[in-house]
N, CA, C and O atoms as a GROMACS GRO file, in nm:
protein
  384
    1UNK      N    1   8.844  -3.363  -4.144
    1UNK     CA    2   8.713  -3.402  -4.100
    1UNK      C    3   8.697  -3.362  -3.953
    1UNK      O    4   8.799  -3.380  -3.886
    2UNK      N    5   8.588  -3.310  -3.888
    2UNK     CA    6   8.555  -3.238  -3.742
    2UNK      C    7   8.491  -3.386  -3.700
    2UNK      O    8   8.438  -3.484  -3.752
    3UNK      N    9   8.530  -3.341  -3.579
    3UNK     CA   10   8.452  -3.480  -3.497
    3UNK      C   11   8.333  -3.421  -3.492
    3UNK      O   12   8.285  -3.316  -3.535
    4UNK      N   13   8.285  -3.533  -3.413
    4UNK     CA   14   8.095  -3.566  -3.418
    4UNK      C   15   8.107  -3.464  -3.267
    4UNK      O   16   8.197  -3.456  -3.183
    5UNK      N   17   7.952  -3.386  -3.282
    5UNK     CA   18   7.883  -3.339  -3.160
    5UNK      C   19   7.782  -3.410  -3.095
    5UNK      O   20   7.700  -3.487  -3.145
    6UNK      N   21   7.799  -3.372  -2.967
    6UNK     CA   22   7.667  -3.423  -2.890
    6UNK      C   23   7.579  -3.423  -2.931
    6UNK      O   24   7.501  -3.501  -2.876
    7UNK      N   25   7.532  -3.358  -3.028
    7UNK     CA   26   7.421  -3.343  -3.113
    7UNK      C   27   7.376  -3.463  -3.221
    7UNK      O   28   7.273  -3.529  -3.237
    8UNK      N   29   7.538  -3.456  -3.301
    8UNK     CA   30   7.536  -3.562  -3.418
    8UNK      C   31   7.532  -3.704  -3.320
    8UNK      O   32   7.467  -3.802  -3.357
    9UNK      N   33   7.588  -3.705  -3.227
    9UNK     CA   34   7.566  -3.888  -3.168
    9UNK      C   35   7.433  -3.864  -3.081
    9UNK      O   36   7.349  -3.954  -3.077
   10UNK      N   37   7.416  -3.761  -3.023
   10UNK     CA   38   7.224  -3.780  -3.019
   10UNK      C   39   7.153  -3.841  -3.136
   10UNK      O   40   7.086  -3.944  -3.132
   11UNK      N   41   7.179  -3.758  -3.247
   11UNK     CA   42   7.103  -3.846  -3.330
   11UNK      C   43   7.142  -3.972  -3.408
   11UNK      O   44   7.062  -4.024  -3.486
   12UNK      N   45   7.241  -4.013  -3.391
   12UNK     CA   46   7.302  -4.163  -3.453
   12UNK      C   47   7.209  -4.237  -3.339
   12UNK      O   48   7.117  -4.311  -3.375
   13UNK      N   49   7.245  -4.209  -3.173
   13UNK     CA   50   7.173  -4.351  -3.110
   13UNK      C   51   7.049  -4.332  -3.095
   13UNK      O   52   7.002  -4.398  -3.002
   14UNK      N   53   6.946  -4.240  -3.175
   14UNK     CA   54   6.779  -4.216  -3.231
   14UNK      C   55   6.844  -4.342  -3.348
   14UNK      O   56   6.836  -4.465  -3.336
   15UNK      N   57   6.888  -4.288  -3.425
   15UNK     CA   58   6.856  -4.421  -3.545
   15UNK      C   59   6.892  -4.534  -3.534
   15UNK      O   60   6.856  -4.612  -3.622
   16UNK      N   61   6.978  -4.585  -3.420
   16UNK     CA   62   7.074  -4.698  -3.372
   16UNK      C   63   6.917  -4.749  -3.302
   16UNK      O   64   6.859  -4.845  -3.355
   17UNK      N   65   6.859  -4.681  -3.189
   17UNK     CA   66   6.766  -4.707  -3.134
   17UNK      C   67   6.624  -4.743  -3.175
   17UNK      O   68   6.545  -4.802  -3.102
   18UNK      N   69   6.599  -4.702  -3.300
   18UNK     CA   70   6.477  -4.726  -3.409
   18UNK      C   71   6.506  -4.841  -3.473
   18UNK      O   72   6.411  -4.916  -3.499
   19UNK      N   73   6.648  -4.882  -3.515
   19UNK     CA   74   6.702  -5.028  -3.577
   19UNK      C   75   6.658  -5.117  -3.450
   19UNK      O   76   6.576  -5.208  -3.461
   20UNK      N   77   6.714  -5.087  -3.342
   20UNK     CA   78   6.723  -5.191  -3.197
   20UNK      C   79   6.557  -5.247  -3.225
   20UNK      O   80   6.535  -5.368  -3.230
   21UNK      N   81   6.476  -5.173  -3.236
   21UNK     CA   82   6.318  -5.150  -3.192
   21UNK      C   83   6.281  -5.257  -3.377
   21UNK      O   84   6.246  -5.375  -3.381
   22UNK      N   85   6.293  -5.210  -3.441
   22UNK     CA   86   6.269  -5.292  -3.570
   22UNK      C   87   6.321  -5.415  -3.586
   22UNK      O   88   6.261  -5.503  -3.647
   23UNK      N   89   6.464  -5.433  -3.520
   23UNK     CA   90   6.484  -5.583  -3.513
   23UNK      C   91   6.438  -5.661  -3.368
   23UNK      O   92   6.502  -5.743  -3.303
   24UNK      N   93   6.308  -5.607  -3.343
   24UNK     CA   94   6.262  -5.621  -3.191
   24UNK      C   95   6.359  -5.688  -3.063
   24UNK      O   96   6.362  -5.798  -3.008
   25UNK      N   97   6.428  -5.569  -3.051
   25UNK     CA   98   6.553  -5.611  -2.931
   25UNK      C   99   6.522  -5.457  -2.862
   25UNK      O  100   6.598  -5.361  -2.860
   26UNK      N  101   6.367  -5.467  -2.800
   26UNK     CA  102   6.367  -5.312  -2.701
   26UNK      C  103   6.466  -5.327  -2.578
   26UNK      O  104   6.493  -5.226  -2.514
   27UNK      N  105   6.519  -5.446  -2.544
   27UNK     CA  106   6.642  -5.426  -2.386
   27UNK      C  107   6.752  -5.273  -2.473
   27UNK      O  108   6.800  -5.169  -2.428
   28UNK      N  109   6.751  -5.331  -2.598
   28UNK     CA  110   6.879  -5.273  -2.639
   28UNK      C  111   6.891  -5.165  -2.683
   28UNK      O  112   6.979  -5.080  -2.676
   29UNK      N  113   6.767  -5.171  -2.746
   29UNK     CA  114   6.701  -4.998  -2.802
   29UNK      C  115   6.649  -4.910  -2.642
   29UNK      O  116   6.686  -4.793  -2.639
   30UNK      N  117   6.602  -4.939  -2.566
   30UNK     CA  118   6.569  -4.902  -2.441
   30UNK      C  119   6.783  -4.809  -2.386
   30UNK      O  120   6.820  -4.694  -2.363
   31UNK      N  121   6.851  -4.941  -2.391
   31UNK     CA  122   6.972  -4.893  -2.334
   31UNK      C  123   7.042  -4.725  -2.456
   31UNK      O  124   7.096  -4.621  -2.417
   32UNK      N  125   7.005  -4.770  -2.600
   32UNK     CA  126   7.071  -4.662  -2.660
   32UNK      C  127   6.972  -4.554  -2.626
   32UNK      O  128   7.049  -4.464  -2.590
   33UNK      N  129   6.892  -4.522  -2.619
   33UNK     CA  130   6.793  -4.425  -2.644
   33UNK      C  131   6.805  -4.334  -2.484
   33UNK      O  132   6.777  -4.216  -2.462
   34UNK      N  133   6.860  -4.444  -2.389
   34UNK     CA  134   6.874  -4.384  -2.252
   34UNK      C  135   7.067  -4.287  -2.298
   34UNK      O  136   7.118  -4.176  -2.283
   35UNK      N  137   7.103  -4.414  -2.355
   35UNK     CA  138   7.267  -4.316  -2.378
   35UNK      C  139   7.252  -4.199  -2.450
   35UNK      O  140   7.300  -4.096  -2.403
   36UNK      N  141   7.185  -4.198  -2.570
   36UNK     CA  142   7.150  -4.073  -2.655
   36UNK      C  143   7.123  -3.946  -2.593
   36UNK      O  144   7.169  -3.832  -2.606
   37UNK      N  145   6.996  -4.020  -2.490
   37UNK     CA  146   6.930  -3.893  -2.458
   37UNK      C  147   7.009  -3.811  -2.326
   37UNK      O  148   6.981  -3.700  -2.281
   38UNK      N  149   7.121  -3.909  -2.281
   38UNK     CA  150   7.251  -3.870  -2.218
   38UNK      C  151   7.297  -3.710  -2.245
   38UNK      O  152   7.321  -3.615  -2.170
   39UNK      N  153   7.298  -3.732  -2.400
   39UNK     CA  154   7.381  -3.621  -2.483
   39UNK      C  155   7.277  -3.558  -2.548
   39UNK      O  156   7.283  -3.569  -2.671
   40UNK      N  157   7.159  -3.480  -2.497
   40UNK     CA  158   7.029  -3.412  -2.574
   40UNK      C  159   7.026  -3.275  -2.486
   40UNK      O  160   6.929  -3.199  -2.481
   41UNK      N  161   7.153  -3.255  -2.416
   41UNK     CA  162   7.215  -3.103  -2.304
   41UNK      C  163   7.165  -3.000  -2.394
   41UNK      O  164   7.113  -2.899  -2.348
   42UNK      N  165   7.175  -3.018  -2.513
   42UNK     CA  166   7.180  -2.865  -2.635
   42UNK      C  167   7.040  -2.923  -2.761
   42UNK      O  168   7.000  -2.843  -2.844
   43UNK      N  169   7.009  -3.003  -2.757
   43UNK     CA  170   6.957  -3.070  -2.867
   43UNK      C  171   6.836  -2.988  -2.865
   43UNK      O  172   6.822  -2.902  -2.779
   44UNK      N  173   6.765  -3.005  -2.937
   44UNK     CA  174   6.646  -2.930  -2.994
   44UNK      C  175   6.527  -3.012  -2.921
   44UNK      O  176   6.543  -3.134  -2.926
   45UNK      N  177   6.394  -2.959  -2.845
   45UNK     CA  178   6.294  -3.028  -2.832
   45UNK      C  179   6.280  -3.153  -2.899
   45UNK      O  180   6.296  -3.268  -2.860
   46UNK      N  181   6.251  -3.109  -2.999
   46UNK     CA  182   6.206  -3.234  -3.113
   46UNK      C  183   6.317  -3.381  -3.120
   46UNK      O  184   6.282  -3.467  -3.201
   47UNK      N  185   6.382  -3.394  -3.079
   47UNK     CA  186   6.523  -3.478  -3.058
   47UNK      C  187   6.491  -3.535  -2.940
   47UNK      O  188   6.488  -3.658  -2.929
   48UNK      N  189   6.464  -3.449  -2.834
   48UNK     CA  190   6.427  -3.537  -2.710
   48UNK      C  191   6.290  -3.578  -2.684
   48UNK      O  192   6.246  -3.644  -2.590
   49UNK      N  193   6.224  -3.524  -2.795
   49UNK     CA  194   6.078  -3.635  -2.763
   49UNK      C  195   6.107  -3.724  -2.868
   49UNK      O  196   6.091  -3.844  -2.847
   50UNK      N  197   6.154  -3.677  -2.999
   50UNK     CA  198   6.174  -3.843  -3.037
   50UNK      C  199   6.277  -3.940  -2.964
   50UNK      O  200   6.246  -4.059  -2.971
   51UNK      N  201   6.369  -3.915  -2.911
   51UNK     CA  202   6.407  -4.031  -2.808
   51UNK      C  203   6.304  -4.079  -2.700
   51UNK      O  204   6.296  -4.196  -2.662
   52UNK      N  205   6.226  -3.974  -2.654
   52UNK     CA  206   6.146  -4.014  -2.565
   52UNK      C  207   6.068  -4.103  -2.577
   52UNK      O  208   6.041  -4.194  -2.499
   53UNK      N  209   6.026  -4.079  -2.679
   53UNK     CA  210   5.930  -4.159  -2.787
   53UNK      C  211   5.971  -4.289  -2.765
   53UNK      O  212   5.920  -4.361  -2.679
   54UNK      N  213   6.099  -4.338  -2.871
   54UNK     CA  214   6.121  -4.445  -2.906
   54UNK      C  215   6.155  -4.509  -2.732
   54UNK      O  216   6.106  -4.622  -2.721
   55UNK      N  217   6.213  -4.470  -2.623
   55UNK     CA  218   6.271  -4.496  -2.501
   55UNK      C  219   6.076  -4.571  -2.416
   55UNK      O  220   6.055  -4.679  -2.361
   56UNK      N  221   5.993  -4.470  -2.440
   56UNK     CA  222   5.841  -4.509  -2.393
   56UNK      C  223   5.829  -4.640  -2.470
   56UNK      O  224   5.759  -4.726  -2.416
   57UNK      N  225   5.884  -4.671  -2.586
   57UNK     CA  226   5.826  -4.754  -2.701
   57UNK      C  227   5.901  -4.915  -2.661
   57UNK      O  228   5.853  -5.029  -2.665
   58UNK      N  229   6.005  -4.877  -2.632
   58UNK     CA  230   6.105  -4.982  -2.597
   58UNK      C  231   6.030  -5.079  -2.446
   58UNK      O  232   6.026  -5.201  -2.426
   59UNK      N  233   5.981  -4.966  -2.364
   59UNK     CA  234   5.999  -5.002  -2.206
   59UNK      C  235   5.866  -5.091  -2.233
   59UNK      O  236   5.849  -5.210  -2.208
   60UNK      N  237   5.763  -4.982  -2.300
   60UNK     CA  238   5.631  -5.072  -2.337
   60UNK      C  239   5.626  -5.222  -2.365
   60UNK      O  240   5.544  -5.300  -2.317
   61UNK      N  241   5.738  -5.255  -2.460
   61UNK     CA  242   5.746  -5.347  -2.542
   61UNK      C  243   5.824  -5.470  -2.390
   61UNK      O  244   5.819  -5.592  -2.375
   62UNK      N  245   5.854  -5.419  -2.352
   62UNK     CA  246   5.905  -5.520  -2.229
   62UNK      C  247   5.841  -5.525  -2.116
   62UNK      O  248   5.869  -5.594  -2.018
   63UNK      N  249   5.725  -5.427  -2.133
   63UNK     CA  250   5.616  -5.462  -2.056
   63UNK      C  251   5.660  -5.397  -1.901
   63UNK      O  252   5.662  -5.463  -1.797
   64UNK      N  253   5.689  -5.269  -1.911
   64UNK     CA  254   5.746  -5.158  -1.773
   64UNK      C  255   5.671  -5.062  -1.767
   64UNK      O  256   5.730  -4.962  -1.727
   65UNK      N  257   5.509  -5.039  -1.801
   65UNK     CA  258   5.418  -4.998  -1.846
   65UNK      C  259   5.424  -4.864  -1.958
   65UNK      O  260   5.501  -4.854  -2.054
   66UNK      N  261   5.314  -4.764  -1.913
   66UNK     CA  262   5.372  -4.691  -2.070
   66UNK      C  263   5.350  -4.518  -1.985
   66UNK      O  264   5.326  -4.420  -2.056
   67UNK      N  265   5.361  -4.508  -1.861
   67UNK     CA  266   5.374  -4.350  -1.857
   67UNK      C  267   5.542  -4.280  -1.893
   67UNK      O  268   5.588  -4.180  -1.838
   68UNK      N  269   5.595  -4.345  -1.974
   68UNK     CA  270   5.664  -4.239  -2.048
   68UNK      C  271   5.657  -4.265  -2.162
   68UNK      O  272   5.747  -4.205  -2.220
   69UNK      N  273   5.602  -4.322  -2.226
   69UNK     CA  274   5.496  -4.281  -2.411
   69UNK      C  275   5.433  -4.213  -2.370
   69UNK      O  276   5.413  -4.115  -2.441
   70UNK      N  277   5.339  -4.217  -2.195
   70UNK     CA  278   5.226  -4.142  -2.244
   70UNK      C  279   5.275  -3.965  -2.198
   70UNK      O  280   5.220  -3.872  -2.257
   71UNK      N  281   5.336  -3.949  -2.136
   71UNK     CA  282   5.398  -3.820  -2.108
   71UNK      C  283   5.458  -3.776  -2.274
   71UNK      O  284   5.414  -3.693  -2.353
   72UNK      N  285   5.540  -3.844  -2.280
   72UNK     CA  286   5.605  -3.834  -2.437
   72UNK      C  287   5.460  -3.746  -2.526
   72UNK      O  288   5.447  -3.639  -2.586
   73UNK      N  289   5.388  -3.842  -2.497
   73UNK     CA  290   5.261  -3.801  -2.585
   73UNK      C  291   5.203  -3.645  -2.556
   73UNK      O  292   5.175  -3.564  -2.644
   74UNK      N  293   5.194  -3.624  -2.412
   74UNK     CA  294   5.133  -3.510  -2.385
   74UNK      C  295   5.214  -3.384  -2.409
   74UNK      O  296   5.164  -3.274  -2.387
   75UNK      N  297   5.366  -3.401  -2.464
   75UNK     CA  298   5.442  -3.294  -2.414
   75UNK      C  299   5.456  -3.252  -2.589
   75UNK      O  300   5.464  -3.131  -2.611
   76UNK      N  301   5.460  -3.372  -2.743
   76UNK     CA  302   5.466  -3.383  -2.809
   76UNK      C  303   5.295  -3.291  -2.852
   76UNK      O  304   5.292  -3.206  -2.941
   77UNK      N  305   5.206  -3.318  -2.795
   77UNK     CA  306   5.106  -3.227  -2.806
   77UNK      C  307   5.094  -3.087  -2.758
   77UNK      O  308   5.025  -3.000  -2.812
   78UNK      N  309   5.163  -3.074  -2.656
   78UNK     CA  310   5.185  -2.926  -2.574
   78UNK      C  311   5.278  -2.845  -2.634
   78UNK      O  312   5.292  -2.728  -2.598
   79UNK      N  313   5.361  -2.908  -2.742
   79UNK     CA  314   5.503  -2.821  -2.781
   79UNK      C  315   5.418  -2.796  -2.961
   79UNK      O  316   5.380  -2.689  -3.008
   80UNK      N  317   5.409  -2.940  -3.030
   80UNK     CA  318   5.407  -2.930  -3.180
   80UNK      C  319   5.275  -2.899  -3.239
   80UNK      O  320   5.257  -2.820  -3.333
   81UNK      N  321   5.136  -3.001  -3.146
   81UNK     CA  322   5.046  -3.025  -3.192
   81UNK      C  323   4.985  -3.145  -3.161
   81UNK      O  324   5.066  -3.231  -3.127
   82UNK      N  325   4.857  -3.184  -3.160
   82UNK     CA  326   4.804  -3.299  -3.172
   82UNK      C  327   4.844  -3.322  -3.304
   82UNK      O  328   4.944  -3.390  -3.329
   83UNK      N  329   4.781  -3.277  -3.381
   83UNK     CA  330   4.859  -3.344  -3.550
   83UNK      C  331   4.978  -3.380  -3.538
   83UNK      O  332   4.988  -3.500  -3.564
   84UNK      N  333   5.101  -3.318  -3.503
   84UNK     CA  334   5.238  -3.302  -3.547
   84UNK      C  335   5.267  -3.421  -3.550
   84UNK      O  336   5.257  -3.475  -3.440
   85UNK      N  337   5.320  -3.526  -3.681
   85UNK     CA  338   5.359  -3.654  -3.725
   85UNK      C  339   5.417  -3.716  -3.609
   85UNK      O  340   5.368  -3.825  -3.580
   86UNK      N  341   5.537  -3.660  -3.514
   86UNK     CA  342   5.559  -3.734  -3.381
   86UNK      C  343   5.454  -3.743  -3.281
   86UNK      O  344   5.448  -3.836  -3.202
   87UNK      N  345   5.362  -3.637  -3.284
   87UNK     CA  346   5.245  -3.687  -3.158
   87UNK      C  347   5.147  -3.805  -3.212
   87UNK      O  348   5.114  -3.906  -3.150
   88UNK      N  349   5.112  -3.768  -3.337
   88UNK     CA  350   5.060  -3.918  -3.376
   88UNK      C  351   5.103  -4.003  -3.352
   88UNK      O  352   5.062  -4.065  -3.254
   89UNK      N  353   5.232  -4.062  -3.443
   89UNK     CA  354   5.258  -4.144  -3.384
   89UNK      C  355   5.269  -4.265  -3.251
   89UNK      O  356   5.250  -4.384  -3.229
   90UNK      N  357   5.317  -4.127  -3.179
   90UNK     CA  358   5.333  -4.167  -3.050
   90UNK      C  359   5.195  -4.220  -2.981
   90UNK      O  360   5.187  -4.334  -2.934
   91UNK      N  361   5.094  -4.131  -2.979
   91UNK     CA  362   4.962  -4.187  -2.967
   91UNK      C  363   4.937  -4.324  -3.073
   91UNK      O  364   4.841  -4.396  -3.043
   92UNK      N  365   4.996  -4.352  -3.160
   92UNK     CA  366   4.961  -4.490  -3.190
   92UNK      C  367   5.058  -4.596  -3.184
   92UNK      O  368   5.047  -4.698  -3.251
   93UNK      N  369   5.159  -4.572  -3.098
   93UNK     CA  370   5.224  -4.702  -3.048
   93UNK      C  371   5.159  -4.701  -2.898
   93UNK      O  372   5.166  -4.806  -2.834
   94UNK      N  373   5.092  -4.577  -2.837
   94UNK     CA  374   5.099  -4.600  -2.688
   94UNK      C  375   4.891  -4.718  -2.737
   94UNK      O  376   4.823  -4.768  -2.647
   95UNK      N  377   4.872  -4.722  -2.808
   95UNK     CA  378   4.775  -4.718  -2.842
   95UNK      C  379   4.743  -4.862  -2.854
   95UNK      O  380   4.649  -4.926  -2.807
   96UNK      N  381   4.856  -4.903  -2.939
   96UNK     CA  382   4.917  -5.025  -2.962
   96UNK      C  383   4.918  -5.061  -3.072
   96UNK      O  384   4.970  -5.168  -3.102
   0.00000   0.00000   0.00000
């Protein structure tokens, strides 16, 4: 068995960080999503706005206001699309 890449634990603490956020504990999802995006050196666009994403989503939720959802948002529109399922989104958590 090969060990895990920066890549593969980028995306474990995205899904570690989406659990944190669903069992509404953003301190904690806020902290993985900052470690993840630690290790996003090689990762694909799309990887670091969805951390970005969920990291804007977390800070929101603790009330640290929301210009990084809303950047998240603009860059998720500048790269994929206004449509693209992550810019929606993102426009509807910054949204509320």
């Amino acid at each position: 068995m090969s060990a895990l890449t920066e890549q593969d634990l980028s995306a474990l603490g995205l899904a570690a960080a989406n659990v944190l956020l669903a069992l509404e504990q953003p301190a904690e999802a806020e902290q993985e999503a900052r470690q993840a995006m630690a290790r996003c050196a090689d990762a694909p666009a799309h990887r670091v706005l969805e951390l970005r994403t969920v990291l804007g989503i977390a800070k929101l939720r603790r009330g640290r206001g929301d210009s990084t959802l809303a950047g998240a948002v603009a860059d998720w529109q500048a790269h994929f699309g206004e449509e693209h399922h992550g810019a929606v989104a993102a426009r509807e958590a910054l949204a509320g």
